[in-house]
Backbone as CSV, one residue per row, in Angstrom:
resi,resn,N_x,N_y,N_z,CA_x,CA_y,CA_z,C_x,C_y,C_z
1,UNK,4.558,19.894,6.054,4.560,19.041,7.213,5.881,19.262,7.948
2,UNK,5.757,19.679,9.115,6.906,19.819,9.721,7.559,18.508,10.604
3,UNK,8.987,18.334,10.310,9.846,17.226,10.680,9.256,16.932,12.414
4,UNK,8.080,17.734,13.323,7.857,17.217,14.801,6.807,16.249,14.167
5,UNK,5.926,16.652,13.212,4.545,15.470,12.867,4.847,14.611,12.959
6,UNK,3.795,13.814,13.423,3.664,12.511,13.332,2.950,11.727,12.335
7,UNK,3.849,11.154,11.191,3.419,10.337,9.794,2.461,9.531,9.987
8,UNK,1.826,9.598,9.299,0.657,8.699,9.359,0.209,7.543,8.666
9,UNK,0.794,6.274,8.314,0.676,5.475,7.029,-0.518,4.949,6.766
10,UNK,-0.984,4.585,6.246,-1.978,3.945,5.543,-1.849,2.356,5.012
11,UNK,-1.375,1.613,5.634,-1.329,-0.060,4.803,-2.031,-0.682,4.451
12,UNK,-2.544,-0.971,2.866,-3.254,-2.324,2.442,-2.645,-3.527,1.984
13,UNK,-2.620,-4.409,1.807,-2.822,-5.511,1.070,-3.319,-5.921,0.286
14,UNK,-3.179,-6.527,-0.881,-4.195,-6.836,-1.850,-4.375,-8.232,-2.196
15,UNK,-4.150,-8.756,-1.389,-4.406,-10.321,-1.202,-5.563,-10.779,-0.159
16,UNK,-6.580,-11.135,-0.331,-7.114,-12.070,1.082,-6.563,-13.267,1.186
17,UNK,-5.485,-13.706,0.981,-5.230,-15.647,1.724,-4.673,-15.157,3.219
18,UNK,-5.295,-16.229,3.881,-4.889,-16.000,4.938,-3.470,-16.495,5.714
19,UNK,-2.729,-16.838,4.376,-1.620,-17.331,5.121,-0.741,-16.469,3.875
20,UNK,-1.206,-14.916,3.396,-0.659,-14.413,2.035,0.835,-13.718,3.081
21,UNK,1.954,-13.992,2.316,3.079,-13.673,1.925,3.018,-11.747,1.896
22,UNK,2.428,-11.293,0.995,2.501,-10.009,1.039,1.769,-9.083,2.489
23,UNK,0.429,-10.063,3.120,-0.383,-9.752,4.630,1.070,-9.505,5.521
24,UNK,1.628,-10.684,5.485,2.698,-10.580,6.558,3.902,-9.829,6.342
25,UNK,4.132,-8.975,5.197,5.243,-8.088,4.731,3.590,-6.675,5.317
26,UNK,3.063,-6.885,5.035,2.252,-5.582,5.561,2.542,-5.503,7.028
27,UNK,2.450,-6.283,7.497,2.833,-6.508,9.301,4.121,-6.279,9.122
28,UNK,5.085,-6.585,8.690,6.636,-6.527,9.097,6.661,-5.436,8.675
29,UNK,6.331,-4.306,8.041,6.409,-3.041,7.748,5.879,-2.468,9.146
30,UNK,4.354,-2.293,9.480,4.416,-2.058,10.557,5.163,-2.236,12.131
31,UNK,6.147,-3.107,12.003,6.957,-3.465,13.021,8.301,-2.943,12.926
32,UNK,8.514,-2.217,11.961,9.912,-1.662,11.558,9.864,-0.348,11.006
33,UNK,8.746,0.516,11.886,8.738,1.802,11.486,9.591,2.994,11.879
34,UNK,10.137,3.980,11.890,11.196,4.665,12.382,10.093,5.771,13.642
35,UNK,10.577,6.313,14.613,10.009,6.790,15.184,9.687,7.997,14.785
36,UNK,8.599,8.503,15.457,7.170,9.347,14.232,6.167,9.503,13.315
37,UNK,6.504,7.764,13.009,5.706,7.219,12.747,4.292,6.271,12.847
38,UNK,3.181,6.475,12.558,2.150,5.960,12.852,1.287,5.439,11.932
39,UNK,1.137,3.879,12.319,0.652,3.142,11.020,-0.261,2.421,11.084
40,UNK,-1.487,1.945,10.341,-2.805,1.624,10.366,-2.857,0.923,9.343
41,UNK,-3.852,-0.287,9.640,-4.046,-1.061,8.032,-5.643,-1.109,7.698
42,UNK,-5.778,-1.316,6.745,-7.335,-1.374,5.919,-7.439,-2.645,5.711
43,UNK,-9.158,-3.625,5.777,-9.010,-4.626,4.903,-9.869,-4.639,3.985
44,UNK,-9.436,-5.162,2.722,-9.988,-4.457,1.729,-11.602,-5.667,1.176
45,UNK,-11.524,-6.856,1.995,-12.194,-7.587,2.165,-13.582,-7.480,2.244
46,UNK,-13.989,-6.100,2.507,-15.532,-6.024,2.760,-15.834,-4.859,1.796
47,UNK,-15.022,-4.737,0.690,-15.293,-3.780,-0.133,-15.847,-4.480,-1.090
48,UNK,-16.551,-4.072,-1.452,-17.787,-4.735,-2.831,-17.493,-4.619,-3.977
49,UNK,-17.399,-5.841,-5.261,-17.171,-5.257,-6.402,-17.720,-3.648,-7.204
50,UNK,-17.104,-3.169,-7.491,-17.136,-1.670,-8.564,-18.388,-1.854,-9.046
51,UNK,-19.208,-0.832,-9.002,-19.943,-0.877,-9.707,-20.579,0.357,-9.661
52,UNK,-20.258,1.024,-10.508,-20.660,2.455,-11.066,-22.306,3.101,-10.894
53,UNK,-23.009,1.982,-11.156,-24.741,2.426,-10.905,-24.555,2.508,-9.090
54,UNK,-23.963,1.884,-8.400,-23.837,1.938,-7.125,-23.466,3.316,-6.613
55,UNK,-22.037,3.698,-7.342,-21.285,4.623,-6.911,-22.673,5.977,-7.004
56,UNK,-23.257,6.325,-8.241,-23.806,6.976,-8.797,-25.343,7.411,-7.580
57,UNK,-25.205,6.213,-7.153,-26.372,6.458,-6.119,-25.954,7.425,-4.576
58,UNK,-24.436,6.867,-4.650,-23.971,7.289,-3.450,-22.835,6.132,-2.604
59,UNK,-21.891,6.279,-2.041,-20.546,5.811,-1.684,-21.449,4.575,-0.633
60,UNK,-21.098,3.282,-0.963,-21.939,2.294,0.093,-20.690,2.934,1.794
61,UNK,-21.552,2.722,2.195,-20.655,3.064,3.864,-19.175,2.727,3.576
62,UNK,-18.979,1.214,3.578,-17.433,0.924,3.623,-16.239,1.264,3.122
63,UNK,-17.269,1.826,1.782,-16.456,2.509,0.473,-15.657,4.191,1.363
64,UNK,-16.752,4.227,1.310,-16.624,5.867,2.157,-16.130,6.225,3.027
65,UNK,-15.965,5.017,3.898,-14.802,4.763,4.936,-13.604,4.802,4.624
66,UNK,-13.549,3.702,3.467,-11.911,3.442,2.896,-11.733,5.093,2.459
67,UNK,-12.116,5.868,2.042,-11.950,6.972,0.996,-11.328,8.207,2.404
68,UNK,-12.513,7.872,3.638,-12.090,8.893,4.231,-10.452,8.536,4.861
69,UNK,-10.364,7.578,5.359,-8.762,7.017,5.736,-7.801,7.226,4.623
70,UNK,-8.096,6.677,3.806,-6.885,7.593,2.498,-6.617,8.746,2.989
71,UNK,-7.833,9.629,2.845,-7.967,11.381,2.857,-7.007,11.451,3.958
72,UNK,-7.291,11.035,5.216,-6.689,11.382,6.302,-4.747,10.508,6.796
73,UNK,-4.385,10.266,5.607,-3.593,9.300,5.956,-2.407,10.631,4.978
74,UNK,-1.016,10.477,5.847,0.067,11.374,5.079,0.395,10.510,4.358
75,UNK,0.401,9.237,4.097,0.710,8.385,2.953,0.600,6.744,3.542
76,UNK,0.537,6.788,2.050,0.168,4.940,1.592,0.759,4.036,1.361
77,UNK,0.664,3.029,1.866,1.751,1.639,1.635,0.525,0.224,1.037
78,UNK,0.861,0.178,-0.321,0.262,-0.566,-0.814,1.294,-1.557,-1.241
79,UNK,0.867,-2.934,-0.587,1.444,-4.181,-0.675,1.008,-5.286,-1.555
80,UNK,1.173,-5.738,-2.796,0.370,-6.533,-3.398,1.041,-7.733,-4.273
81,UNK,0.831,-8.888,-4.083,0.751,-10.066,-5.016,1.362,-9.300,-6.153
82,UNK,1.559,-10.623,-7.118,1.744,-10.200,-8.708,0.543,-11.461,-9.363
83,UNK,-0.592,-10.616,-10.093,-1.270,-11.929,-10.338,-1.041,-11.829,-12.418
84,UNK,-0.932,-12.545,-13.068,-1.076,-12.400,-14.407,-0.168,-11.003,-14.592
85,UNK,1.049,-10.578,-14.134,1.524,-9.681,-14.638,1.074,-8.314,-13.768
86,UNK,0.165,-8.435,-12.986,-0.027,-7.247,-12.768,-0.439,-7.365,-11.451
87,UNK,-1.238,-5.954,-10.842,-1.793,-5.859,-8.804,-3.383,-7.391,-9.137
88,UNK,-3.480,-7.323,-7.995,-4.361,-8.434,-7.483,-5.883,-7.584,-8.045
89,UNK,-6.904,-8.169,-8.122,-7.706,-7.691,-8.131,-8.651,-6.978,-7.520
90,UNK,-8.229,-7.505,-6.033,-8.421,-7.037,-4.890,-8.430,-5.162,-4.711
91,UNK,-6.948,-5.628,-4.933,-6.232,-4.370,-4.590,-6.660,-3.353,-5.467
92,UNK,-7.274,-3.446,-7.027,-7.155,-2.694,-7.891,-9.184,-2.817,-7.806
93,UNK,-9.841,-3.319,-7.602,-11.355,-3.279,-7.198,-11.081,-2.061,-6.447
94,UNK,-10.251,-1.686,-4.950,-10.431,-1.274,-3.963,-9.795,0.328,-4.623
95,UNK,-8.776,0.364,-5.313,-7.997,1.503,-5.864,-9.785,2.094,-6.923
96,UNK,-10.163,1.280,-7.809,-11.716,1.532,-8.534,-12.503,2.570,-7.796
97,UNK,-12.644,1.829,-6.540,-13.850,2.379,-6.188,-13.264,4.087,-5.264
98,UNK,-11.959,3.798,-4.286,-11.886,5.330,-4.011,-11.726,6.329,-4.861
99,UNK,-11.044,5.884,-6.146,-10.590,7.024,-6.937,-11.457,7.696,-7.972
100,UNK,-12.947,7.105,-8.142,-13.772,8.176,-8.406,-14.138,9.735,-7.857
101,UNK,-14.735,10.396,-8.728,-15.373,11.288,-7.889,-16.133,11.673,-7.637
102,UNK,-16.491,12.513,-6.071,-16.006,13.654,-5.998,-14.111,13.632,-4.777
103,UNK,-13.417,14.308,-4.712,-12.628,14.547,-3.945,-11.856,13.035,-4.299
104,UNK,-11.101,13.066,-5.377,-10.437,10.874,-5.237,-9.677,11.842,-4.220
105,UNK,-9.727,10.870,-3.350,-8.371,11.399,-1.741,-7.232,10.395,-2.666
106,UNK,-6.672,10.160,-3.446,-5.142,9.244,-3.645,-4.699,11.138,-4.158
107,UNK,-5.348,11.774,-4.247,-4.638,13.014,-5.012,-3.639,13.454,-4.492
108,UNK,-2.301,13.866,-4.937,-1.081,14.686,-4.188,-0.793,13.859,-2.982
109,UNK,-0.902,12.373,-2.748,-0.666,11.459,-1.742,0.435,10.878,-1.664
110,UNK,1.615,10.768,-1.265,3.030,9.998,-1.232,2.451,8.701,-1.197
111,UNK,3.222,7.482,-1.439,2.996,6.413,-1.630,4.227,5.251,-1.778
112,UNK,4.540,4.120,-1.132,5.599,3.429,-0.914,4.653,1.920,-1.419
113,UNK,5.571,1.333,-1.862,5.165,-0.235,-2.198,5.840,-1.210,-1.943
114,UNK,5.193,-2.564,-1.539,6.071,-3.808,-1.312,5.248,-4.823,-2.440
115,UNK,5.944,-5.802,-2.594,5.354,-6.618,-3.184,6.312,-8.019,-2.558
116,UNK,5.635,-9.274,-2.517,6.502,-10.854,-2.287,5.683,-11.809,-3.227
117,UNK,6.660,-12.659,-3.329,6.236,-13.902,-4.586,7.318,-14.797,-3.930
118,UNK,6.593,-16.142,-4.394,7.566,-17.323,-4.505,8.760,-17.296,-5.714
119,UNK,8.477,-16.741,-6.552,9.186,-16.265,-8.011,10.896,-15.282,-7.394
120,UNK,11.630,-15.429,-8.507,12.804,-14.562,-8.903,12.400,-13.355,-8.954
121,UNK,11.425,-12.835,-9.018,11.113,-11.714,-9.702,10.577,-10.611,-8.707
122,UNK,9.588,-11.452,-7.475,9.286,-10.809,-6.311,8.096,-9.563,-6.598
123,UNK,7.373,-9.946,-7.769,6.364,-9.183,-7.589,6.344,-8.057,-8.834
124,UNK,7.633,-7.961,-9.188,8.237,-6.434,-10.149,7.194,-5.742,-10.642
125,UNK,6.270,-6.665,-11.958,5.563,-6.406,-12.411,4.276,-5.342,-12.437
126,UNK,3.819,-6.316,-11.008,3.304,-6.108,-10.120,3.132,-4.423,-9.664
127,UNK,3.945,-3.974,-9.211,4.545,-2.647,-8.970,4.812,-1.742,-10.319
128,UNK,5.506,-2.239,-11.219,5.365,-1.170,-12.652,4.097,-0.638,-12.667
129,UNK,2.805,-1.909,-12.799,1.137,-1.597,-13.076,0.401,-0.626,-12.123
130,UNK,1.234,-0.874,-10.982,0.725,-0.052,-9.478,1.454,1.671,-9.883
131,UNK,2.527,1.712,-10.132,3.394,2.991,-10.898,2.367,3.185,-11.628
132,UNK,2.535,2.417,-12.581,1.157,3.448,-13.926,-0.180,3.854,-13.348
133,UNK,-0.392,3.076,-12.339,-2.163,3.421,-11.986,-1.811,5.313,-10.923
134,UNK,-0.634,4.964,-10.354,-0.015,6.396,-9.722,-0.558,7.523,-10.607
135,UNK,-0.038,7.325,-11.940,0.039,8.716,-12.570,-1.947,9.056,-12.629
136,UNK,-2.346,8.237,-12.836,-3.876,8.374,-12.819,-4.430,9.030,-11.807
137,UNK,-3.750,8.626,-10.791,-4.304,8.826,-9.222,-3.960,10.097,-8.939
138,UNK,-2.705,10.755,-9.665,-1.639,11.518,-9.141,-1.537,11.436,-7.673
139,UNK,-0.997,10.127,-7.830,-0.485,9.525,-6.011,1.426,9.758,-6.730
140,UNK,1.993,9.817,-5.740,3.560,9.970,-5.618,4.327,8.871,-5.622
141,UNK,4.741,7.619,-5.769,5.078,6.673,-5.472,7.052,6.795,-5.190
142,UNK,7.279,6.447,-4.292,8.665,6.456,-3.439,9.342,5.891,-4.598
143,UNK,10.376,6.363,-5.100,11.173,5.911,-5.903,12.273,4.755,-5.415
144,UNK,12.780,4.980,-4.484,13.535,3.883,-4.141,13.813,4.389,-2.189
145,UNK,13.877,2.898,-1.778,13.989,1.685,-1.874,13.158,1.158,-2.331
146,UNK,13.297,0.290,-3.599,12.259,-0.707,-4.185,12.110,-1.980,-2.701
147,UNK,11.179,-2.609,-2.977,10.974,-3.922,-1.919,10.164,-4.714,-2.768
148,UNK,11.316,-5.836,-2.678,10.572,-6.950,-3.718,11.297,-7.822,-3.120
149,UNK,10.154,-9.000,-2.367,10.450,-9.676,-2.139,10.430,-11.323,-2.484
150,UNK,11.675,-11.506,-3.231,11.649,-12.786,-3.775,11.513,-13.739,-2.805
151,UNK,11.506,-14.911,-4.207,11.294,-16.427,-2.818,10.734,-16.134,-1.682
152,UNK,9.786,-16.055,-1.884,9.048,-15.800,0.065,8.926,-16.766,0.678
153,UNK,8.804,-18.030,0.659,8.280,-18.895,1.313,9.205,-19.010,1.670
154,UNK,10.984,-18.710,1.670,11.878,-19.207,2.439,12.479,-17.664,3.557
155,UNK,11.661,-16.701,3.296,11.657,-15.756,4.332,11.215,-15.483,5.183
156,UNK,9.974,-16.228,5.068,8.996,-15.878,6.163,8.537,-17.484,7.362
157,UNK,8.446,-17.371,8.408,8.386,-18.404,9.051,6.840,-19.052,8.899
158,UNK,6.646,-20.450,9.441,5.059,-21.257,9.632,4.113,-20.010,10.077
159,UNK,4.557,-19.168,10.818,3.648,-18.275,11.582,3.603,-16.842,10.923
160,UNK,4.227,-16.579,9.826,3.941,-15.818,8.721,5.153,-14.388,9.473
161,UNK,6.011,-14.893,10.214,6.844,-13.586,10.483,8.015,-13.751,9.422
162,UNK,7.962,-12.369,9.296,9.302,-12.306,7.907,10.618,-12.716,9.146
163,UNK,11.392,-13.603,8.766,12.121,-14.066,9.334,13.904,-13.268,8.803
164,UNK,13.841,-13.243,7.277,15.015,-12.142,6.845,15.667,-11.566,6.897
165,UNK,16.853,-11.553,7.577,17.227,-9.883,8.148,17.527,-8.624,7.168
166,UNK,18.084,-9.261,6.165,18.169,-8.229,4.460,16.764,-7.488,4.625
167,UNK,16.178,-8.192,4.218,14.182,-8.036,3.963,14.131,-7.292,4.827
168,UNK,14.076,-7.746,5.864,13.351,-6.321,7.333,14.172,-5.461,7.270
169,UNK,15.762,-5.248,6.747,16.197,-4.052,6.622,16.190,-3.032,5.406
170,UNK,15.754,-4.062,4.448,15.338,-3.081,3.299,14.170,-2.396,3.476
171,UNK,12.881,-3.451,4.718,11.343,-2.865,4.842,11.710,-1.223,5.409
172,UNK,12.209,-1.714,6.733,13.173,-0.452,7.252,13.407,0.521,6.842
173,UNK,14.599,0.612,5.834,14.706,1.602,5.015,13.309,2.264,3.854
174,UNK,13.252,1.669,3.457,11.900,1.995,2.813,10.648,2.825,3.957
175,UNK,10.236,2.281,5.010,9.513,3.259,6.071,10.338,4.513,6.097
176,UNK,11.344,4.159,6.455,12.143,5.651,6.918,12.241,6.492,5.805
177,UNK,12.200,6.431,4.688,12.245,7.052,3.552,11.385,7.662,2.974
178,UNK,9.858,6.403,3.296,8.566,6.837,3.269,8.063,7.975,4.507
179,UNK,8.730,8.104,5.684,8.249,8.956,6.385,8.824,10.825,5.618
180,UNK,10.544,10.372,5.341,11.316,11.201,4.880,10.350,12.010,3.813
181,UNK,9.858,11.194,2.804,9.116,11.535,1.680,8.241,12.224,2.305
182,UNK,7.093,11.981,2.703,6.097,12.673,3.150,5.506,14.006,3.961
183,UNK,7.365,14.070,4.852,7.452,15.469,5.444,7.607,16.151,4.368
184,UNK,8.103,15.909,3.402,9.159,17.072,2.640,7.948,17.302,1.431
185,UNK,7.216,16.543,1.217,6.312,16.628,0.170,5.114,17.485,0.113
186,UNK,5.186,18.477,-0.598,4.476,20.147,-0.744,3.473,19.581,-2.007
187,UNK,2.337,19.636,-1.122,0.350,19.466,-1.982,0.595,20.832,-2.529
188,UNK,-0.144,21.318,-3.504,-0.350,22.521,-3.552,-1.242,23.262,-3.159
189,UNK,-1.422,24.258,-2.369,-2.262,25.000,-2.112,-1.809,25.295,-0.457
């Protein structure tokens, strides 16, 4: 990928609340992208529980949708809750169903993560489980800037804008890094 392209992100969420903490770190990412960058979100909301006799028949439309936007995306920004230690279910239903096969598009894919919680902890967990599901995927995941965003409810305003200035400059850095990553990152073939 040469440094004129234009990056292409990919943002999910793995929360549906509609007033979720991590939705609105998906938006403040998109608002703090470095230029050359170009960013799109998925909702993962109309994706149907997993279910293998399904797959087996053939990709339901929406599925196949999500799969082709992966494919076509220079990389991924997956944003997710910490539920019981680990990604939302959401998020990891939706990771289920593209990464079968034929063609899982997460293959040789760069990949950046956020996570927010009301907690000290900001999600950590959360992100280790999302790391391990990487190596499966052989998706790339951005080593650092980590983004974990603690205490959320005192970062983000009534109207769900990350209000932070730390936060939006760590999101910041992290895009720019994620774009950095993705030029420089050689698929094979």
């Amino acid at each position: 990928m040469s440094e004129t392209k234009t990056v292409t992100v990919l943002g999910m969420s793995g929360s549906l609340r509609k007033a979720s903490f991590n939705t609105a770190a998906l938006r403040a990412a998109g608002e703090l992208l470095p230029e050359g960058m170009r960013f799109e979100t998925v909702d993962l909301r109309p994706i149907p529980p997993y279910d293998d006799d399904v797959r087996l028949q053939g990709y339901p439309p929406v599925v196949q949708q999500f799969r082709d936007r992966i494919k076509a995306a220079d990389a991924i920004l997956f944003v997710s809750p910490e539920y019981n230690y680990s990604i939302s279910g959401v998020l990891k239903n939706a990771i289920d169903w593209a990464s079968r096969p034929p063609d899982q598009p997460f293959n040789w894919k760069p990949c950046a993560m956020i996570s927010a919680s009301g907690s000290l902890l900001g999600g950590v967990r959360a992100q280790y489980h999302l790391r391990h599901m990487c190596v499966s995927l052989n998706c790339f995941p951005l080593n650092n800037p980590q983004v974990y965003i603690t205490e959320a409810p005192k970062k983000f305003d009534a109207e769900g804008r990350l209000t932070d200035q730390p936060t939006r400059e760590f999101i910041r850095q992290l895009m720019a890094e994620l774009k950095r990553f993705a030029l420089s990152f050689r698929p094979p073939g």
